[in-house]
MIVEXBA-543498 format. One record per residue (C-alpha): x, y negated, z negated. Coordinates in steps of 0.1 Angstrom, whole numbers, plus 2048, in hexadecimal, padded with zeros to 3 digits. Layout:
! residues N
XYZ;...
//
This chain:
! residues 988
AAF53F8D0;A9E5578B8;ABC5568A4;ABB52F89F;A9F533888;AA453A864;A8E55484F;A88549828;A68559815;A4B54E811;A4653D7F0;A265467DB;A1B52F7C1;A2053A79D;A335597AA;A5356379C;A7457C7A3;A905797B6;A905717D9;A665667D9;A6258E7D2;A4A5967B9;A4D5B57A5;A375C678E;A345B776F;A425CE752;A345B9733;A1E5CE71D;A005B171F;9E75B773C;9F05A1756;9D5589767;9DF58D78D;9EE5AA79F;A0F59A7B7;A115A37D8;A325BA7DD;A475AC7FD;A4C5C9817;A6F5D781B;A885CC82C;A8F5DD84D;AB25DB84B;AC05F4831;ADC5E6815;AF25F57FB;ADC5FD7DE;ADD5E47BE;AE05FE7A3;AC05EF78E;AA45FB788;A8F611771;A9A63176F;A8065176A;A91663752;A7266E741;A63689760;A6D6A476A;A776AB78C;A666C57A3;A796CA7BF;A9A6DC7C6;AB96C67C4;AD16CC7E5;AE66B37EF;AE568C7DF;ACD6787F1;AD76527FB;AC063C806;AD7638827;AD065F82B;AA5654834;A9E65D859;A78655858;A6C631861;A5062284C;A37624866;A3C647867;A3A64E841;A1A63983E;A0D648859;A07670853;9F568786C;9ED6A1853;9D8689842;9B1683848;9B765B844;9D264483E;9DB64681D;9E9624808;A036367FB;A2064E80B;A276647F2;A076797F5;A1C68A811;A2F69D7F8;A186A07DB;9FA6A67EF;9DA69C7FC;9C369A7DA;9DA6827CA;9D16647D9;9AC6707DC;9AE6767B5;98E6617A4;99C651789;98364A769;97A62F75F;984619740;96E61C725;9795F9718;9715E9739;94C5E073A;93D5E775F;93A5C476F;91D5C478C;9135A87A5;8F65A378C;911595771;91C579787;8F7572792;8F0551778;918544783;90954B7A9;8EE53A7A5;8FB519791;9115147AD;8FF51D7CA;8F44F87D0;9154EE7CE;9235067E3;9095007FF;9184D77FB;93B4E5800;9394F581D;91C4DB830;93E4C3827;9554D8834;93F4DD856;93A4B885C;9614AC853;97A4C8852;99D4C7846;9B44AB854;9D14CC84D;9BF4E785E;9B54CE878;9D84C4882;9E34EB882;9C84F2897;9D34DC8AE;9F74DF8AE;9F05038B4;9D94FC8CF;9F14E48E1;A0B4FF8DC;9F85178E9;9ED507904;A114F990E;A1C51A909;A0252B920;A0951093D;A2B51A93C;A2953F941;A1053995B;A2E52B972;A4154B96D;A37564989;A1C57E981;A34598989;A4A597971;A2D59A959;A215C1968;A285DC954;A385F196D;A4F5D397A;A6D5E297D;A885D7996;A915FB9A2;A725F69B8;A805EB9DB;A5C5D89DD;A645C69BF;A835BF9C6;A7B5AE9E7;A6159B9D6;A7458F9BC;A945899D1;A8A57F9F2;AA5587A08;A9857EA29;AA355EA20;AC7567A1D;ACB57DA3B;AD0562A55;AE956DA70;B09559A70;B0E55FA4F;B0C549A31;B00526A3A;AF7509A23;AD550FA28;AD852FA19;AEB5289F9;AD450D9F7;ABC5279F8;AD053C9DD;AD15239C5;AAE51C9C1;AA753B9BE;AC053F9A1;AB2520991;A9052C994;A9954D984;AA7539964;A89523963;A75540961;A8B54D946;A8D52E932;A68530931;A65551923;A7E54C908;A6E52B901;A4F53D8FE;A5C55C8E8;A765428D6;A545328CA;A415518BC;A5F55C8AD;A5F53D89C;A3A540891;A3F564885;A6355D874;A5355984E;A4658084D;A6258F863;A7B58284C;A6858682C;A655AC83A;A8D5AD83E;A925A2816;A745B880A;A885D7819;AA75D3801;A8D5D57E1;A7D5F87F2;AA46067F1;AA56017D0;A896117C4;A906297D9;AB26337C6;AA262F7A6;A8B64C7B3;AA66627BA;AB665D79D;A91668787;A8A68579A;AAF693799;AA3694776;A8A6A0777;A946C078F;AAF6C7775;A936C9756;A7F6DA76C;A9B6F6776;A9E6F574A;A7C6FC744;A7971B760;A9A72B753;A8772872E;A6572772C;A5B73674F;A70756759;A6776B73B;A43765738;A4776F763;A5678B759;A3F798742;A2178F758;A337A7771;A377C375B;A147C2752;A037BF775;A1F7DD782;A107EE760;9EE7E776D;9F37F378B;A0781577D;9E581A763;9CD811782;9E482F79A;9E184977C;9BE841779;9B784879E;9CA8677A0;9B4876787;99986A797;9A78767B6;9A989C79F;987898795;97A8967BA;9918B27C5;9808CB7AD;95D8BC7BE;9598DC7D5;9638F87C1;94A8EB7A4;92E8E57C1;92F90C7CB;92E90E7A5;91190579E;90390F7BD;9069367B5;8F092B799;8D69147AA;8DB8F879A;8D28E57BB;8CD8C17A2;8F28C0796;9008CB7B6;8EF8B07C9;8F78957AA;91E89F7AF;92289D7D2;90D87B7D5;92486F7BD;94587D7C9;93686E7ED;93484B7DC;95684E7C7;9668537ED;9548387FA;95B81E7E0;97D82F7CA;9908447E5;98783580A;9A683781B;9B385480B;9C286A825;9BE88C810;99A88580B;99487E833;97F89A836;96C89D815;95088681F;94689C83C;94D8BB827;9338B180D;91C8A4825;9198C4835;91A8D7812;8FB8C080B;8E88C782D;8EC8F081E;8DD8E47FC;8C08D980E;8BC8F781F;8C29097FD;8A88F47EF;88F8FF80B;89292080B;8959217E5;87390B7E0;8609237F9;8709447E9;8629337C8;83F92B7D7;83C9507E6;84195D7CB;82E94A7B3;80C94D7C7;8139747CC;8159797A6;7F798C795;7DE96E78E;7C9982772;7EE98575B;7FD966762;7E294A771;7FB92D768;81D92376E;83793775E;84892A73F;85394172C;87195D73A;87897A72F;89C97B734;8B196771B;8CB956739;8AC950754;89C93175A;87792D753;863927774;85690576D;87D8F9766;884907786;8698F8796;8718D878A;8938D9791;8898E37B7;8728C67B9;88B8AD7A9;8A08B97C5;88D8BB7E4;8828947D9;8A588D7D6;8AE8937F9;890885805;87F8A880C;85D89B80D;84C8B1826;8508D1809;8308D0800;82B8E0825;83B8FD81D;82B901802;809901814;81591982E;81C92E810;7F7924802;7E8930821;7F6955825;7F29587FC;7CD950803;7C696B81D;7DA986805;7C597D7E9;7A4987803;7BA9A6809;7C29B57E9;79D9AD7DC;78C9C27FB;7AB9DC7F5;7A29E47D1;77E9E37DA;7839FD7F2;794A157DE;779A197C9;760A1D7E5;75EA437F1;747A39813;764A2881D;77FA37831;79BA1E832;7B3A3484E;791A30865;78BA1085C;7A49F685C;7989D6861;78E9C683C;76E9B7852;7609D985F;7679E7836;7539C8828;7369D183D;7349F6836;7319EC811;70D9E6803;7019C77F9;70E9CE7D6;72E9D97D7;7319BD7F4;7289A47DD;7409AD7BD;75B9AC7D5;7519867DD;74F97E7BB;77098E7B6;77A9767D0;7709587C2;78296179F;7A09697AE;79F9477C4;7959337A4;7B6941793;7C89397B2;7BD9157B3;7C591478F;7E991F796;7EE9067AF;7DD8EC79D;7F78F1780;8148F679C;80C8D87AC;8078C6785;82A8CE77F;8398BC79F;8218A479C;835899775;85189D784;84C87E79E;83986D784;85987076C;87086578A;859846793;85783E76D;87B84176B;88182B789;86B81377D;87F81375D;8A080B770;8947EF782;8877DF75D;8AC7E8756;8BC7D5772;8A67B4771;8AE7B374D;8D47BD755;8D579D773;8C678A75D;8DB787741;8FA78B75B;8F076B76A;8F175974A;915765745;93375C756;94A775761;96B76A755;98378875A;980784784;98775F77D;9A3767768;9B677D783;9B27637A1;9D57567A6;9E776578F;A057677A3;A0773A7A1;A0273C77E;A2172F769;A1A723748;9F9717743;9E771A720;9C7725715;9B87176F8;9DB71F6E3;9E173C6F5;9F4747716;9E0751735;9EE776736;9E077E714;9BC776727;9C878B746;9D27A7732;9AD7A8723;9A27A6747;9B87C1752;9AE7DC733;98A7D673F;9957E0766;9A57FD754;989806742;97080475C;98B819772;98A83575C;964833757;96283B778;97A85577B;968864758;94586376A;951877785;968892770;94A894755;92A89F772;9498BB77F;94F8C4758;92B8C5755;9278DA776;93E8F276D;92C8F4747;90A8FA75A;91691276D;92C925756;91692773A;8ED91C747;8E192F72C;8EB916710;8D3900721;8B68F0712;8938DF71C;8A68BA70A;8C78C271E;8B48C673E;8A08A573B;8BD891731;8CD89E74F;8AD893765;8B2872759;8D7871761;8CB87D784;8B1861786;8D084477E;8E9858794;8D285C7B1;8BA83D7B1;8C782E7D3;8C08537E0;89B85A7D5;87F8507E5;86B8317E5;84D82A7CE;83C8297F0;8488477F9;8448577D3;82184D7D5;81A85C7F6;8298807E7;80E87C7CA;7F48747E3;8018957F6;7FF8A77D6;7D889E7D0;7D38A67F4;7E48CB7F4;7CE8CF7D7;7B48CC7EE;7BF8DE80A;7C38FB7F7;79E8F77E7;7958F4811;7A9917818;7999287FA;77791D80B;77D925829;78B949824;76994F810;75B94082F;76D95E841;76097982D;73C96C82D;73C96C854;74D991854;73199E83C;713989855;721995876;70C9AD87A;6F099B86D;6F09AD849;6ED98D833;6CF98084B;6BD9A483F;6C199E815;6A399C7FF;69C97A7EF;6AA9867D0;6CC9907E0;6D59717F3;6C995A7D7;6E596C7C0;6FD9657DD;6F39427E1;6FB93A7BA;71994E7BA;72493D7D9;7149187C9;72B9227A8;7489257B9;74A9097CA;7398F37AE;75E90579A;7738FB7B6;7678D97B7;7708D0794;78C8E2792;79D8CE7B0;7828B27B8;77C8B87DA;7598C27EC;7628D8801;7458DC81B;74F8FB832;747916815;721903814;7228FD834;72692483C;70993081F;6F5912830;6F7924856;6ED94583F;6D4935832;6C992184D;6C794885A;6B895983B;69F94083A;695948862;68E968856;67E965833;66694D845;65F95E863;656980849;64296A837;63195C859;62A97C862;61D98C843;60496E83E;5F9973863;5F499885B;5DD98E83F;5CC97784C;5C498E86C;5B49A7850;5A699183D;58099583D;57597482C;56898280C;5709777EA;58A98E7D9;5909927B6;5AA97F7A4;5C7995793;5D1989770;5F2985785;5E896B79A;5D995877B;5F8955765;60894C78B;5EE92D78F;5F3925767;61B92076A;61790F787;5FE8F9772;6188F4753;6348E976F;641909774;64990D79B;65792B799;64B95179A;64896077A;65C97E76E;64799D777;6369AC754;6359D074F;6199E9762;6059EB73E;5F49C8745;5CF9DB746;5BF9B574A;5A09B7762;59E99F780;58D98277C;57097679B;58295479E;59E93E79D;59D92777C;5B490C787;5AE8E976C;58C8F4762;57F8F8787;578919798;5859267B9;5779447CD;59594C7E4;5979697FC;5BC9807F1;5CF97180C;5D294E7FB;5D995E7DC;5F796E7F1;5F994B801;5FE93D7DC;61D9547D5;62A9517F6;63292A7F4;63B92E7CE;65C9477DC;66192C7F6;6649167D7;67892D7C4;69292D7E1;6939077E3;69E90C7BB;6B69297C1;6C89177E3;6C18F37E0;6D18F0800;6B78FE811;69E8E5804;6988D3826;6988EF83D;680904825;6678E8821;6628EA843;65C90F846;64590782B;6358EA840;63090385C;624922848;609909839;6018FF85C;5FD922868;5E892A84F;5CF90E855;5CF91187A;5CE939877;5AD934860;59B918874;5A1936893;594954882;57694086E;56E91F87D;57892F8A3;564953897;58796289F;580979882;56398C896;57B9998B0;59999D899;5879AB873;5679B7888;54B9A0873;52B99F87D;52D97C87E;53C95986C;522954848;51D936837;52A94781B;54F954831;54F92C836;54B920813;56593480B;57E92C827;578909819;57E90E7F6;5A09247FE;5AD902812;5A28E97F3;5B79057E0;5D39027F7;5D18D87F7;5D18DB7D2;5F68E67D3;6018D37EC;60B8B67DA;6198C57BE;62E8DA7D9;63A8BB7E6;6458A87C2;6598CC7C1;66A8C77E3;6748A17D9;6858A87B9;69A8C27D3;6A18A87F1;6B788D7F0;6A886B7F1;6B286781B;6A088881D;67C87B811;670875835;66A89983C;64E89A821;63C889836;6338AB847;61F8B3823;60989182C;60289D850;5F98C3840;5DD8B1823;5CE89F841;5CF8BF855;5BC8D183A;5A58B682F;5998B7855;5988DD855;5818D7833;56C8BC845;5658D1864;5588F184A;5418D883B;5378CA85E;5348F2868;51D8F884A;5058D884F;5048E2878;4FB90586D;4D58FA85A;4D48DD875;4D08F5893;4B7907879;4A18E7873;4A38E0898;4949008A2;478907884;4708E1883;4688DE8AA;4498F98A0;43D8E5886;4188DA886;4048C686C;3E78DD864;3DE8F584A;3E4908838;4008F5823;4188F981A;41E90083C;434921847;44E90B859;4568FA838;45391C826;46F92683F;48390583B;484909814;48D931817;4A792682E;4B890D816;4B39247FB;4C893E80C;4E292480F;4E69167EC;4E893C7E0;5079417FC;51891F7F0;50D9177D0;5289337BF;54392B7D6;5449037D7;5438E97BA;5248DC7B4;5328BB7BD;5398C87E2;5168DB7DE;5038BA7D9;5128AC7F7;50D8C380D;4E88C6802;4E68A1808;4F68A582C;4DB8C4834;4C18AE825;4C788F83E;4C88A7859;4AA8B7852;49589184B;4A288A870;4948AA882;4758A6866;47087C871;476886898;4578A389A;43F88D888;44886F89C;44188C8BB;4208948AC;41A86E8A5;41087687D;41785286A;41584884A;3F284084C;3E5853830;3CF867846;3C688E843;3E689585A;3FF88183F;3EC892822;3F88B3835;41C8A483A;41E89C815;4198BF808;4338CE81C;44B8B2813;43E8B37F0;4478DD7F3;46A8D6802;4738BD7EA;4698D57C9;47A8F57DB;4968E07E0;4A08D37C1;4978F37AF;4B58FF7BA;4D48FD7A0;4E48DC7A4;4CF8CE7B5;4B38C179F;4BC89E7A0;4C289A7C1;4B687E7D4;4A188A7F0;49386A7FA;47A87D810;46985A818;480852833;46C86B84B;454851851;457839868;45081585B;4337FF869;4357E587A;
//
């Protein structure tokens, strides 16, 4: 049935070629439309011998046996349809030349303008109108053509269907398969046929319609299949006829690319295999130059130890540490793997754990020694040697330092502090040592202990072994301030130069990054390369470049490494050819070798800060063994007994010393002032309590008299006038100036009794201290405080209390004794403030609250003052009490009570009148005089006489009238105001 039909192709309008299939057109003018190329024929013929041959390529694949197109074993599905690819590709040749050359972007035509929807945007919308027409026509009356296909292929269709539903659904399973004894049975029922008897008519019967039912069924099917056979028969046959045009150009492609192998195999055979050949020779000449290279570095590194224990015998701890840190990175990087040099690493590691202890013991031999030297020869660090092949101290030194910083040794400076420490107490030593030996009292086999010999010595030779002290302790701080100057360049040099290097590499990645690297670039793949050119030239001429540039950097390497042992040995051979230029230009070759190996600028900066801080510490020691030596020499309480003289020597000496040490390392050290401070807190205990007791002493024998003034005393009160607050130099014993009866202080005169003229030098040494020791300044201002307030209270007692009868043995306390107790305080509040603007300029601004105690002392005395005056007026007020309460108005007048009263007052103004101002004289006259109008007003009020101008007020009158003339004929009193007319009482 399927055979019945014929199979012709299907005609395309204004196609051409044989057979309806179009081929590509070969005419030079650009065609208008593309054909559409027939699919092969699946039923292989003998090849036609045309076609285009492709005699122009060559071929790239090796030629075996001659290929037919009857030899292809791979269906078409199967070639079109390659697993190795991502998607399926339009093509099947990508399977041989790979997977970019379909995915290849081809560029575009630069003739070809690029068209856009926007171009066909005006055409779109001219017809758009039109179009919308069309197809509301097309909706509302279709095509009488596609209407009648439609329908014949719905009728079909339906017919079709309707037919296969009267076959079985059985036979349609997918499994139906008549091996199945169920679907056997069901297809052939044979309980039908296996009626006993045998065959009966019934039963062929039976048969039969069974057998004519099978056929039906069958007819059906190949009806059914007959008919889409025929509906497919157009592109099944047109597939069959394409297949004949695919063998041909199948043979025509055998036929190029046996060509093309055979130019191929020409062009290896004369262009390829030489240029190979070469390339080969080069890279095995490469590789020969890059062995030779590595065996002499492989030399260099084997003469790494013996030069190490080189330049060890010599010290030179820098280039030994410089070779094995590069020998260390050469076998990391150059010779890993190399079985010879297996154990070097750990060899060298533990040669470089025995420099560092080389270094160690070496830096503290150097710091021993260096701070045992004499420090009067050579205060500084060496520099010059005497020996012409010896290193100078400061090279070694810095070479030391260079090193220990190297290895990360940070924690030297600890050593040399220990070493700082034991130099300190030897330098205390030696200076009580020499002493000694020049001291006779001294037996040193009895006494051994440097404390017990300091305080057998006397003051004197005590003290010029402390200053000895401090001049050798101020040359040992200025050693190890230039010790620690010269490490401290030396980081300063290595951070400068680090600092340096990393302006170096930024520069270096910088410009890097702008260039390509081209030689690395060059060498990828070199073993694909064939014959590729480059500008001109072959690609080997570029890899050779490439290659001399490996070779140089090779035996750069290798140079580097055989140059620092040549240099080794050279150093160690012949060190003293060296110079001060040599020996820096190696530094910095240590600070480019060794960079990764230094230590941080955190780190760096924390060593400087270590440095200023050692500093320091060793001003603290040299303090604090001066502390020791004071505290030896006051054990036994020998500094607590010096004069003021004596410890105001040691106070400066000790105040210059560490006003020395503080600018020479710029520290304060406080346990030095902290110990003169306890012997002065002590010292001035003791100068005070002397002075306490010598003032109590005088004032216990003072009799209340006024003394003469030495000439002394006066040039004492005229310095002290001029701003001098200080004692003056004592003049010579030839001074044959007479004392003077008073005081002459600003033009006013002071009677003062000799123990406040003493009182006047004592608190002028208490000022001198406070200039000698400003330390002292509070503590001594209020020893001063209390020495003024012993002296008040201890006068109020022996005058004001009478203390002086039982303690002097007077007679009794005279107006006069108490004039001049009150004049000797005004003396003392005088001074007082100008004592106080002297203690200010010594305190420190948060110390100005304890001159508050001078305040509470002025108020003191000003009350003392008061309660004299008070004293004096109560002394003539119990006198007009007693002679007023006899007095009687008769005659004869003046009347004896008033004749008493005016003796009386008399006798006072001649006690006072020398020893007070006549200020204070006219006031206390005026106080008297109120006291005696009381007593006068209360008798006459008792005796009832009035101002009534009778005989008993003319008698009143006259004795006022005498009073009042007595009165102010004494001197300074002659215009005093009496008002004597307050006596009378006033009518009312």
């Amino acid at each position: 049935m399927a055979s019945s039909h014929s199979s012709s192709p299907v005609p395309h309008p204004g196609g051409g070629g044989r057979d309806g299939i179009y081929h590509k057109q070969r005419d030079p003018s650009p065609p208008r439309c593309r054909p559409v190329r027939s699919l092969p024929d699946v039923c292989p013929k003998e090849p036609t011998g045309e076609g285009r041959g492709l005699c122009d390529g060559p071929s790239v694949v090796a030629e075996h046996d001659r290929w037919t197109v009857y030899s292809s074993k791979v269906n078409l599905p199967a070639a079109l349809n390659d697993p190795r690819l991502a998607k399926r590709e339009s093509d099947f040749f990508t399977k041989t030349w790979g997977l970019d050359f379909a995915e290849t972007e081809v560029m575009p035509s630069f003739y070809l303008p690029n068209i856009t929807r926007e171009h066909f945007g005006p055409y779109l919308q001219e017809t758009a109108q039109r179009e919308k027409i069309h197809e509301r026509c097309k909706t509302i009356c279709p095509n009488k053509d596609d209407v009648d296909a439609v329908s014949s292929i719905t009728t079909n269709h339906d017919k079709s269907r309707a037919e296969l539903e009267q076959v079985p659904k059985i036979f349609m399973k997918p499994d139906f398969a008549l091996e199945d004894p169920a679907t056997f049975n069901a297809v052939l029922p044979w309980s039908h046929f296996n009626s006993a008897g045998g065959k009966s008519s019934r039963d062929v019967a039976s048969s039969k319609l069974l057998q004519e039912k099978l056929s039906h069924y069958l007819d059906v099917v190949e009806v059914s299949i007959a008919r889409q056979i025929s509906l497919r028969s157009e592109a099944f046959f047109h597939a069959m006829s394409s297949q004949h045009e695919l063998q041909d150009q199948l043979q025509r492609t055998q036929q190029a690319v046996a060509v093309l192998r055979g130019r191929t195999a020409a062009m290896d055979r004369v262009m390829c295999q030489g240029p190979l050949r070469a390339l080969r020779t080069a890279l095995t000449r490469n590789n020969c130059v890059k062995l030779h290279n590595k065996l002499k570095l492989m030399a260099a590194v084997h003469q790494t130890q013996p030069t190490v224990q080189l330049l060890l015998s010599t010290s030179e701890f820098v280039g030994a540490l410089e070779l094995i840190a590069t020998t260390k990175e050469v076998l990391q990087q150059e010779l890993q793997g190399i079985h010879s040099f297996r154990h070097l690493g750990s060899q060298l590691c533990e040669l470089e754990k025995l420099i560092d202890k080389m270094m160690v013991e070496d830096f503290s031999m150097y710091a021993r020694s260096d701070l045992s030297r004499s420090l009067k020869d050579e205060p500084q660090v060496l520099e010059k040697v005497h020996a012409p092949n010896a290193v100078s101290q400061k090279e070694r030194l810095e070479s030391l330092v260079f090193g220990l910083l190297r290895q990360r040794k940070l924690d030297f400076l600890d050593i040399y502090s220990e070493e700082m420490i034991l130099a300190a107490k030897a330098i205390v030593a030696q200076c009580v040592a020499e002493s000694v030996l020049h001291i006779e009292e001294i037996d040193t086999e009895v006494v051994t202990k440097l404390a017990d010999q300091m305080r057998l010595m006397t003051f004197p030779q005590w003290f010029e072994v402390l200053k000895n002290i401090f001049e050798s302790f101020l040359l040992f701080l200025q050693r190890i301030k230039a010790t620690l100057s010269v490490i401290r360049n030396v980081v300063l040099e290595i951070l400068d130069s680090n600092q340096k290097n990393r302006l170096l590499e930024e520069a270096g990645s910088g410009a890097s990054g702008l260039e390509s690297p081209q030689g690395p670039a060059l060498l990828q793949g070199e073993a694909e390369l064939a014959y590729l050119t480059h500008e001109g030239l072959f690609i080997s001429d570029a890899l050779n470049e490439a290659q001399q540039q490996q070779q140089a950097a090779a035996q750069d390497q290798s140079s580097v490494v055989g140059s620092k042992i040549q240099q080794g040995r050279t150093e160690a051979a012949g060190s003293d050819s060296a110079s001060g230029t040599e020996t820096s230009s190696s530094r910095e070759q240590s600070f480019m070798s060794g960079e990764n190996m230094m230590p941080t600028e955190l780190e760096m900066n924390r060593v400087i800060n270590n440095i200023q801080e050692l500093l320091h510490t060793a001003s603290d020691i040299s303090h604090d063994r001066c502390v020791k030596v004071l505290t030896a020499r006051a054990k036994d309480g020998s500094l607590e007994r010096l004069s003021s003289a004596e410890f105001v020597c040691l106070s400066q000496a000790v105040e210059g010393f560490v006003r020395d040490t503080e600018e020479l390392c710029g520290r304060r050290s406080v346990s030095l002032r902290g110990a003169l401070q306890s012997q002065a807190n002590r010292f001035v205990h003791r100068f005070h309590e002397e002075r306490k007791t010598k003032l109590s002493l005088l004032l216990d024998n003072e009799r209340w008299k006024q003394a003469e003034v030495p000439a002394e005393f006066q040039d004492l009160v005229n310095s002290i006038a001029d701003g001098r607050i200080t004692l003056p130099e004592r003049k010579t014993p030839g001074d044959d100036r007479k004392p003077a009866e008073f005081l002459l202080i600003n033009g006013q005169k002071y009677a003062v009794v000799g123990t406040v003229l003493l009182l006047i030098r004592i608190f002028l040494e208490y000022c001198q201290c406070v200039n000698d020791i400003p330390s002292i300044a509070t503590d001594m201002l209020t020893r001063l405080s209390d020495l003024l307030k012993h002296f008040n209270s201890r006068s109020c007692q022996l005058v004001l209390g009478a203390g002086a009868l039982q303690v002097v043995g007077l007679k009794t306390i005279t107006t006069k004794n108490l004039a001049l107790a009150s004049r000797c305080l005004q003396l003392v509040v005088h001074y007082i403030p100008i004592i106080r603007a002297h203690f200010e300029t010594k305190l420190q601004p948060k110390q100005f609250s304890v001159l508050r105690h001078f305040d509470h002392i002025t108020k003191d005395y000003n009350d003392h003052i008061a309660e004299i005056s008070a004293k004096l007026v109560a002394i003539m007020d119990s006198l007009f009490e007693k002679v007023l309460s006899k007095y009687e108005v008769k005659a004869p007048m003046p009347s004896a009570c008033f004749r008493n009263v005016c003796k009386q007052m008399a006798k006072m103004h001649e006690a006072i009148s020398e020893l007070l101002p006549e200020e204070q004289t006219q006031m206390l006259f005026l106080r008297i005089n109120a006291s005696f109008k009381m007593h006068l007003k209360r008798q006459l009020a008792r005796l009832g006489v009035v101002n009534d101008g009778g005989p008993q007020h003319g008698l009143v009158v006259v004795d006022v009238a005498f009073y009042t003339e007595n009165v102010q004929a004494l001197r300074s009193l002659e215009r005093l105001d009496l008002n004597m007319a307050e006596i009378w009482e006033q009518k009312r």
